[in-house]
Every structure is written in C-alpha cells, then in structure tokens.
C-alpha positions as CSV (number, residue, x, y, z in Angstrom):
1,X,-40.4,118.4,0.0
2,X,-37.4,119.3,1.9
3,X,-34.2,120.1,-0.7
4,X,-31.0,117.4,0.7
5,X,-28.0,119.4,-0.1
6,X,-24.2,117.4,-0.6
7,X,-21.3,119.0,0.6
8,X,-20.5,122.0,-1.3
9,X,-23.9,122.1,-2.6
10,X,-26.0,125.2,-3.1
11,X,-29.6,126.4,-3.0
12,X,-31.8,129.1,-3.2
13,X,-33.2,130.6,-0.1
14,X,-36.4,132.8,-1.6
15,X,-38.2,133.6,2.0
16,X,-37.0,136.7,4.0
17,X,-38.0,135.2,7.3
18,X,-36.1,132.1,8.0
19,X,-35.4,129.3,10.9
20,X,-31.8,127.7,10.9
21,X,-32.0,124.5,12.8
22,X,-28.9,122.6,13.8
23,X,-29.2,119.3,16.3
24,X,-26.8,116.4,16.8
25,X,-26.1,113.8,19.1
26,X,-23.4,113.2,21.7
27,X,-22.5,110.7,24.6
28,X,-24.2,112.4,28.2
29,X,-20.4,113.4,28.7
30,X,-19.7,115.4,25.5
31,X,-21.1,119.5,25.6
32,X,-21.1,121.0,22.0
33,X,-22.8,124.3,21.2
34,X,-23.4,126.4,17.7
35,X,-22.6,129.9,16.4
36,X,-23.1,132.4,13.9
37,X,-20.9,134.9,12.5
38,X,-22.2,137.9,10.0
39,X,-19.3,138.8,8.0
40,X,-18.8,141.2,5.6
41,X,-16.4,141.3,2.1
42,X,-13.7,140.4,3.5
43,X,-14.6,137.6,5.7
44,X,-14.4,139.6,8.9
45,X,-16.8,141.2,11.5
46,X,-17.4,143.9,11.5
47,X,-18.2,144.2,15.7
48,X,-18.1,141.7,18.3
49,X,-21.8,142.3,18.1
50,X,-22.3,140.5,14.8
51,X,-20.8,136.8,16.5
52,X,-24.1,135.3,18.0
53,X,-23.7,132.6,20.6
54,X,-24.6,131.8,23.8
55,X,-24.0,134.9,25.7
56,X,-24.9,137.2,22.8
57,X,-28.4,135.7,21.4
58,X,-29.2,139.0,18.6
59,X,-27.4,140.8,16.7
60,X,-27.6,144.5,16.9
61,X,-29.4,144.7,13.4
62,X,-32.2,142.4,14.6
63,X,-31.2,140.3,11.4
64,X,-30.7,137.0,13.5
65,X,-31.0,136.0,16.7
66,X,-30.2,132.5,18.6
67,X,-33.7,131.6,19.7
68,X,-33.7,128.1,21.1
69,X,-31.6,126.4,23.0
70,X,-31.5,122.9,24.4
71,X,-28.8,120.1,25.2
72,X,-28.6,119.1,21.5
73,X,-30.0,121.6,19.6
74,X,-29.9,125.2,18.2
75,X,-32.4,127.6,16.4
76,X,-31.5,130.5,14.9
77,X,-33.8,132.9,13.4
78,X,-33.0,134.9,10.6
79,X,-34.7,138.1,9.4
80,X,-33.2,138.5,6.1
81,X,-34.1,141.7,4.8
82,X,-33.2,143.9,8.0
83,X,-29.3,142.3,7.4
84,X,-27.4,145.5,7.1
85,X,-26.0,145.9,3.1
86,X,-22.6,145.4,4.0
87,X,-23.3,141.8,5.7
88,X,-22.2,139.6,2.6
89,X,-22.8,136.0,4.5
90,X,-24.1,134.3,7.6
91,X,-21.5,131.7,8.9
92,X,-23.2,128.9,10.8
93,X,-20.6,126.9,13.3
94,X,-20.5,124.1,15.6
95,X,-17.8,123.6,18.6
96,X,-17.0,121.0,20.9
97,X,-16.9,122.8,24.1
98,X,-16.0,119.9,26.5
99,X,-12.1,120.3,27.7
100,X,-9.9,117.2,26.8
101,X,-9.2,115.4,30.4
102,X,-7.4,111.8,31.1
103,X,-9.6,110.0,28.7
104,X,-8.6,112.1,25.8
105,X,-9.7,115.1,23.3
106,X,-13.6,115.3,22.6
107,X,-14.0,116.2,18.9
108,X,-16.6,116.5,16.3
109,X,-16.2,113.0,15.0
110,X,-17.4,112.0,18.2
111,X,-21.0,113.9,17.1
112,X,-23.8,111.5,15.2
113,X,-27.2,112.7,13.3
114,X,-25.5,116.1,13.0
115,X,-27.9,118.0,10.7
116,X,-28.8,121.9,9.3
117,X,-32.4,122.6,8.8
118,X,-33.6,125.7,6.8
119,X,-37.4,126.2,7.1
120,X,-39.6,128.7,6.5
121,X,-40.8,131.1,9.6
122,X,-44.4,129.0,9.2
123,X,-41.8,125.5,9.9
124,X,-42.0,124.3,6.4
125,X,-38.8,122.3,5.3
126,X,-37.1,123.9,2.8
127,X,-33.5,122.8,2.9
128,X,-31.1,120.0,5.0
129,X,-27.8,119.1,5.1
130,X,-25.8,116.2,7.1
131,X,-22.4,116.7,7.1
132,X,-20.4,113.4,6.8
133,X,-17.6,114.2,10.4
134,X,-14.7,111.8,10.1
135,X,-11.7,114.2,11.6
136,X,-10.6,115.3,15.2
137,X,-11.4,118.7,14.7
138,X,-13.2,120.2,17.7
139,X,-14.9,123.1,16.0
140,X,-16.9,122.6,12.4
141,X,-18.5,125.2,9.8
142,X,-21.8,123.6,9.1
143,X,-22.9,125.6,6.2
144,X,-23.0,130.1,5.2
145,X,-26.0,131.8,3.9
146,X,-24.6,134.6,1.0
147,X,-26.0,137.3,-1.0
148,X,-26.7,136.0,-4.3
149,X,-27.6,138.5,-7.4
150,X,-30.0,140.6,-4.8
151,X,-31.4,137.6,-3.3
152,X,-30.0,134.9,-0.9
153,X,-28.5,131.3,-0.6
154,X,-27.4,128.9,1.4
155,X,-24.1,126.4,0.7
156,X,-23.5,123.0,2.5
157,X,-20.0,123.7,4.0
158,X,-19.2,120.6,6.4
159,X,-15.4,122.1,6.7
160,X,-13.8,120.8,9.9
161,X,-11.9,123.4,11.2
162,X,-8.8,122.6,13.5
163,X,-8.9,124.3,17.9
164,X,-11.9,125.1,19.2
165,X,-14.5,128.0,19.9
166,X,-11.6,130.5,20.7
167,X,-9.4,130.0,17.0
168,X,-12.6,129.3,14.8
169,X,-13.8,133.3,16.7
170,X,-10.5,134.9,16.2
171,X,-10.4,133.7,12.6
172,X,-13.6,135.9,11.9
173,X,-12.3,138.8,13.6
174,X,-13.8,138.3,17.2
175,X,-12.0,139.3,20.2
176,X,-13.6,137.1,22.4
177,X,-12.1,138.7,25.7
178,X,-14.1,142.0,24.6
179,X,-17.0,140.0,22.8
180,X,-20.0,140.2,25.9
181,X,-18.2,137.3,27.9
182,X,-18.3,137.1,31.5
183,X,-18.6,133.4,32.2
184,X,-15.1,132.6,33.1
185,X,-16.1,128.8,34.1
186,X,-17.1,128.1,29.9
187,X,-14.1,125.2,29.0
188,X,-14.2,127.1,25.7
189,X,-13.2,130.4,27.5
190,X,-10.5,129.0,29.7
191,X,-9.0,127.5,26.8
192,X,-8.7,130.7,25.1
193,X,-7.1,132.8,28.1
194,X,-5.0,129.7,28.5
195,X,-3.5,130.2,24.9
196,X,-3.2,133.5,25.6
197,X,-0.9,132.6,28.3
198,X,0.6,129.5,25.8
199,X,1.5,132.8,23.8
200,X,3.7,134.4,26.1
201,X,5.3,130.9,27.0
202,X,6.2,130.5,23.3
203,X,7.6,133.7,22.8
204,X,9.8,133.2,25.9
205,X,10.8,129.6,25.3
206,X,12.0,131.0,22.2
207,X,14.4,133.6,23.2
208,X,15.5,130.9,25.4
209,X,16.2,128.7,21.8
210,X,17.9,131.5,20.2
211,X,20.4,131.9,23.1
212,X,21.2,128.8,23.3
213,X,21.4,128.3,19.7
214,X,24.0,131.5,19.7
215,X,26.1,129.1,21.8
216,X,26.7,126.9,18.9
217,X,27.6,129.3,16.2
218,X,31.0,129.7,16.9
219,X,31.2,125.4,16.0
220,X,28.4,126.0,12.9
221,X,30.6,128.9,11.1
222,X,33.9,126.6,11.4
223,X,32.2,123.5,10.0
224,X,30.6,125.2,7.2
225,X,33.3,127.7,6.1
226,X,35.6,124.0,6.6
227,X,33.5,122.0,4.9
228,X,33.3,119.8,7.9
229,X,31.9,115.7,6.8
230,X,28.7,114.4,7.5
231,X,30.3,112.4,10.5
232,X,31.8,116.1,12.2
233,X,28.2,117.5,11.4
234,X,26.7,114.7,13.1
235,X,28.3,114.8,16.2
236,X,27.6,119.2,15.9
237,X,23.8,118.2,15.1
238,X,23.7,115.4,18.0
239,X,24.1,117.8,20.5
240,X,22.1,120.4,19.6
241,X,19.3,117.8,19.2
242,X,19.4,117.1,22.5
243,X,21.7,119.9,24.6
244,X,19.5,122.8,22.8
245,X,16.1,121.0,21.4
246,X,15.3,118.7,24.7
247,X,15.6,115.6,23.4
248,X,17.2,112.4,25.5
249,X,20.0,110.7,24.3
250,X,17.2,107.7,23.6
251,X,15.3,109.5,21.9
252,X,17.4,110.2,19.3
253,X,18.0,107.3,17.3
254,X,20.5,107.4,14.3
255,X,20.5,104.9,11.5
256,X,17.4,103.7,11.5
257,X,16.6,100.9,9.0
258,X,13.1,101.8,7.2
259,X,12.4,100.2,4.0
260,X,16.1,98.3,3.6
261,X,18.1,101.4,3.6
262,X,19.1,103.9,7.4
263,X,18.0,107.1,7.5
264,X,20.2,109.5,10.0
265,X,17.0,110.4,12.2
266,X,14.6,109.2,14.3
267,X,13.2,111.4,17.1
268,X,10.7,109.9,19.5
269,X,8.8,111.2,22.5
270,X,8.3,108.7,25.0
271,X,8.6,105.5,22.3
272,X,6.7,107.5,19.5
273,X,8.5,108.3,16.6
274,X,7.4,112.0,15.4
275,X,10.0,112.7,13.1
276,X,12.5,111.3,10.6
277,X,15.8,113.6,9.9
278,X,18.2,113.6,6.9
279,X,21.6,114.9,7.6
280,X,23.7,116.7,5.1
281,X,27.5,117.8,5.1
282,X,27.6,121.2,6.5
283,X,26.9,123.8,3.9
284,X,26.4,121.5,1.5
285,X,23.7,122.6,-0.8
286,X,20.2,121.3,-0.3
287,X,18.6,119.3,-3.2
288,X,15.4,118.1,-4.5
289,X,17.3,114.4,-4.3
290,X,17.9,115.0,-0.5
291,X,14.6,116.5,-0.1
292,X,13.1,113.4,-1.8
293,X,15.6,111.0,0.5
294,X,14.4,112.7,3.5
295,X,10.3,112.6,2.7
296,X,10.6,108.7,1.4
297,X,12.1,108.0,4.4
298,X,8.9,109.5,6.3
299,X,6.4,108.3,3.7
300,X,8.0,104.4,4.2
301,X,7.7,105.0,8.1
302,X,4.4,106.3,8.6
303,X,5.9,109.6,9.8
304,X,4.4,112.8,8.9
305,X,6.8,114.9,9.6
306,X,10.4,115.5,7.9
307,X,13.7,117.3,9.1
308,X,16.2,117.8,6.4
309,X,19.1,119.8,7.6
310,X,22.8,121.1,6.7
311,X,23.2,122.2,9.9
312,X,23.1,125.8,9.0
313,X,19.9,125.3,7.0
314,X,16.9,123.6,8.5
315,X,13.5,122.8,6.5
316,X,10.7,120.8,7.7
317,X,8.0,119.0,5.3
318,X,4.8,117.5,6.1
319,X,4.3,114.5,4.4
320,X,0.7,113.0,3.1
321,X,0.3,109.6,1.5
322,X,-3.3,109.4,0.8
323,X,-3.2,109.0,-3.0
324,X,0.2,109.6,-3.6
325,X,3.4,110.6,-1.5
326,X,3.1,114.7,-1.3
327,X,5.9,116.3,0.6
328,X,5.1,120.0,1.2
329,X,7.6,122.3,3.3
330,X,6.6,124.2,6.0
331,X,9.2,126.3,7.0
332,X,12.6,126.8,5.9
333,X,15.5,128.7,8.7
334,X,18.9,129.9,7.8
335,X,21.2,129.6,11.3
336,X,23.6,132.2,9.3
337,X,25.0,134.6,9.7
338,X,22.6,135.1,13.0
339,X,19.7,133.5,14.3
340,X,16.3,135.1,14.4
341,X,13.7,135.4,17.3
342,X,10.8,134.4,14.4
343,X,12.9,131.4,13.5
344,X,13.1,130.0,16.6
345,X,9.5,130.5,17.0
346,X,9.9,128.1,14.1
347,X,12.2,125.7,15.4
348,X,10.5,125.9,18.4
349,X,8.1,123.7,16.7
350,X,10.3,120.3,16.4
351,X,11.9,120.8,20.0
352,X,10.7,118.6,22.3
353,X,8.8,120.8,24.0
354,X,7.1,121.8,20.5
355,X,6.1,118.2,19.4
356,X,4.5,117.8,22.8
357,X,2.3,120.6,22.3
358,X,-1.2,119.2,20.9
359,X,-1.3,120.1,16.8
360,X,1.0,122.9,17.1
361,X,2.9,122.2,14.1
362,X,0.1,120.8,12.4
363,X,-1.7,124.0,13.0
364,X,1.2,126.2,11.6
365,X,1.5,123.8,8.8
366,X,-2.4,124.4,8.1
367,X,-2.1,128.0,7.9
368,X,1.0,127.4,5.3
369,X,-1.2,125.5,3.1
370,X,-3.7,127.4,3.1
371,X,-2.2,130.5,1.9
372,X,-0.3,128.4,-1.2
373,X,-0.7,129.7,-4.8
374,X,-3.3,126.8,-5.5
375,X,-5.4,127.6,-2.3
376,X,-5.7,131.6,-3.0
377,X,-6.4,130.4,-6.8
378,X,-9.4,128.3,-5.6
379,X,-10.8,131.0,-3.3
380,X,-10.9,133.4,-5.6
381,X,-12.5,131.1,-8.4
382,X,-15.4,130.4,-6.1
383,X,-19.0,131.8,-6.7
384,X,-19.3,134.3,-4.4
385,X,-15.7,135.6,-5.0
386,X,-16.4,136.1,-8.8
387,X,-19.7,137.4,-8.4
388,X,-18.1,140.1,-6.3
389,X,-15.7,140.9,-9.2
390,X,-18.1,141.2,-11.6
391,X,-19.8,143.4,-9.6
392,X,-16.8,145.7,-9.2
393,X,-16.3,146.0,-12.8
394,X,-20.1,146.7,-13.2
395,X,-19.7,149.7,-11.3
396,X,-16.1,150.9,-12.4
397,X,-16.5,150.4,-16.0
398,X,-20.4,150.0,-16.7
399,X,-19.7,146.5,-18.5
400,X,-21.9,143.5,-17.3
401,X,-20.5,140.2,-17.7
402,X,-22.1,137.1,-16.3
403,X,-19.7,135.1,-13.8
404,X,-18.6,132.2,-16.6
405,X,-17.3,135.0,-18.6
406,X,-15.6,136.6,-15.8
407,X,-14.7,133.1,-13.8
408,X,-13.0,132.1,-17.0
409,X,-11.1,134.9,-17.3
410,X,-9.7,134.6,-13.9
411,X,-8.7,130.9,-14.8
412,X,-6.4,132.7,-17.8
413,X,-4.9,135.3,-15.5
414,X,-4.2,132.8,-12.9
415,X,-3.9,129.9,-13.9
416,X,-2.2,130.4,-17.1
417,X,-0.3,133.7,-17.7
C-alpha cells in the first residue's frame, strides 16, 4: 500500500528505477504544465540541460526524462543510479502557463485533485502526496527527491512559489532564453521576454525618479537643517507625493480617521487604498513608537503596506495580521546627502506606477524575508543541509557524527551564541 505523505513529510525511495507521476485538474480554459530541475549543492544547475520540461524531455545524463504528456498530466521517469554524483536533488514543479487576460490572473489555487505519484518502474505505488493549494501563486514546487546517506528520498514540498515558469527557472539557475526554447508563442515565454523588457522600463523610470527627486533637495536640506514642522513637511511631502510619485490630488487623502484616531496618509489607486503613511517633522528621528503608529494604523485598516517617513528618510513595512500584528520593513532610503539610482529602484516601488505593477513590491518584500536571520537559520537546520555538514567534517577532520549531534550544535552556534 501506497505511503500518503503530509506536507513536509519524508520517505524512503529504495528502487533505482522510478516513475514520478503528477495530474491535476483545471477548468477547459486553464493550461498548466510540470518541470524538473537537477540541482546540485548549492541549489543551482549546473546546465540548462539539467531543467526538463516540455521542449527539453531528458536530461543529458539519461537520469530522467519527461515521458508522458497529456492535458492534465505528467510522467517523469527517473533512472536513479545514472544521476551524475554531483546532482544532490531532483526538483519537481508545477506552473500555470495560461496568461492573465480581462477575466483575471489564472493561478494554482484554481487547480483541484492535484497529486505526486512515486511508483516503481513495474507501476507499483509506492508514495503520494496532495498538496493542500490555497494561494494565487502561479508556479508551485510539488515535492524534491535528495540523496540521503548513499541512498535516496523523496519530501512532500507543496511550497507555492510567487511569478510563473520564467522566475521559478531563473531561481534554479536557468537561462531560459539559452535553455532549448524556440516556441516564441508559449504565454510562459512571452512573459519572460516581457520582464525582460519590464527591466529596462524600471531601470529607466527610475533615473527618471531620481531626477526629479534632485529637484526637491534644495526644499529637503532647508527643512531638515531648519527643523521645518510637521505642517511645512506636509505641504514638502504633498507634492512630491503627487508632482514626483504620480499620484492625483484624490488620491492622496490626509487625515484619515481609522480606528478613532487620523493617520496622515492614505494613498489609493482608482478608490483602493494600498497604503497608509505616517508623517514625521523633518529630520526628526524615527522611532519604534512611530514605527508602531504607522503599522497600527495599517493593521486597523486592512492595509498591508506602510510608509513612515521624515521626509529625508523613507521606510516601508509590510504588515501581516494573521495571528498577531507583525510589521516587518522592507526597505529603508536616506534622500541625504544625495539620492541613489538603487534607491529609487526602491521608491520606485510605492509610486503610482509601482503599486500598479502586479506583486512587485510584494515580490521584493518576499526576497527580503527570505534572506532574514530566522530564514537562513531554518535552511540551514534542515536535513539535507546538516547531513551535508557532517559530511564535510567527515572528510576534513575524520570525525563521524550523526546529524542530531551536529544539528544541535548548529542550534548553539546560531541560535544562541
């Protein structure tokens, strides 16, 4: 009888010759596909020939190769033992590749009976796992075969995984322009060549930010070397709000009542509220009290996002209120003594033109959070991490520890120095 693996969940994998099965269902309007990605150590490829999808069905190794194909379902076969040494894992993905049109943005959620199969190469059952899909993400990481102590398992993953086929390849090392493509008309595809382009408009909307932000430094400098009140950096902040970030004049809405009390801020884009903003005295320094004004404010609203400014210092915070209110900044720019290019990119962010892009700050706040001290700390507690330790320390020093000994070690380096 077939093993049913929960999320996170591992198990054995003791046959060399293997079928990975994935199927789901979608409405007749809704295209997904699946792909797999042979990484090595560090999470990477190591060619473009190791990411196996639909226009690149084996790897070079003969290790796996994408066997069947049909509207709702994927088999991979998998040839353990002829998986080149340095090939630590085996990432199996799934990716909406339907383009969002008038109706909206197709995403995984959308997907029912999703399910991973492992079976023998004979068909017998050994392993399943349904991942539980309640995000928007459009691209998913179903589950990762890893070396194990000379063998091989496999762990129930069910990670959404925010953008599509293009940001899910490039995170693994895959230049998918140079990666066997020539189907220009794959949705998936134009989306990526249409970021690249995004790219270049980003970088240039941002010089245009810094210029124009140059234009007000003249009135910044005299307000904070004058100590100018919150009322004189109000009207300083009210027009770079909307001369500089794009904003209408209705759109930015000062004193807003929320929860009994007015905060400054409230920009909208066309009758949506996206942020809430906290004003300071120029100069003054910023506090945890105003940092805790600012993210009530948000966590009262049902607005995620936070602007807490002195006008020559500008931090953002994304605010969660699942369990408890969490504020966690995501960028923090300095306007003096000169304003940087890679700040605006920043700023660029809350402009209008930034909040109208789809997830670009919450991607950039993704990729904050997941490179926090408590992130790396559980990566590099996880099995495969520590068993890659102790492995290093088996050959440098010729001392054998099992992973508790080692994992726990970690936990006193780390966790409590």
């Amino acid at each position: 009888m077939a093993i049913e693996l929960l999320q996170g969940a591992n198990a054995a994998i003791n046959d060399s010759q293997i079928r990975i099965a994935i199927g789901w269902q979608t409405s007749s309007t809704i295209e997904a596909d699946a792909s797999a990605f042979l990484v090595n150590s560090s999470g990477k490829i190591r060619t473009d020939e190791d990411f196996i999808f639909y226009n690149q069905t084996a790897s070079a190794c003969g290790g796996l190769m994408l066997a069947t194909t049909t509207h709702n379902h994927r088999q991979f076969r998998a040839l353990l033992d002829q998986l080149p040494a340095d090939i630590v894992k085996v990432i199996f993905t799934m990716t909406i590749a339907t383009a969002a049109d008038a109706t909206g943005c197709p995403h995984c959620g959308m997907m029912e009976q999703l399910l991973i199969q492992i079976s023998t190469a004979a068909g017998n059952e050994l392993l399943r796992f349904q991942p539980k899909i309640m995000g928007k993400e459009r691209a998913l990481i179903l589950g990762e075969l890893y070396r194990h102590q000379g063998g091989w398992k496999f762990r129930a993953v069910g990670q959404g995984y925010n953008g599509g086929l293009d940001i899910l390849a490039n995170s693994f090392g895959v230049n998918i322009q140079t990666a066997a493509v020539t189907d220009h008309t794959d949705p998936q595809l134009i989306e990526y060549n249409n970021r690249a382009a995004s790219k270049q408009e980003w970088t240039k909307k941002a010089a245009t930010l810094q210029h124009n932000l140059r234009a007000f430094l003249p009135q910044i400098n005299s307000a904070v070397t004058n100590g100018a009140n919150e009322s004189n950096t109000r009207m300083i902040l009210d027009r770079i709000l909307i001369d500089v970030f794009g904003y209408s004049m209705d759109e930015v809405k000062a004193e807003q009542k929320i929860q009994g009390r007015k905060a400054d801020y409230v920009l909208a884009i066309d009758g949506v509220d996206v942020i809430v903003g906290e004003s300071k005295r120029a100069g003054l320094t910023l506090r945890d009290k105003h940092i805790f004004q600012a993210t009530s404010y948000g966590a009262y609203s049902g607005i995620r996002w936070a602007l807490l400014t002195n006008l020559s210092t500008w931090q953002i915070y994304h605010i969660s209120t699942q369990n408890i209110v969490d504020a966690t900044l995501v960028f923090n720019v300095d306007l003096l003594p000169d304003i940087r290019l890679e700040d605006c990119e920043r700023l660029l962010l809350i402009t209008r033109f930034g909040m109208t892009q789809p997830e670009a700050l919450e991607q950039y706040w993704r990729e904050v959070n997941a490179l926090t001290r408590d992130s790396l700390i559980q990566a590099i507690l996880t099995e495969d991490v520590v068993n890659s330790i102790r492995t290093v320390i088996k050959r440098d020093t010729g001392c054998d520890f099992d992973n508790d000994t080692v994992q726990q070690v970690l936990m006193d380096v780390l966790i409590h120095p």
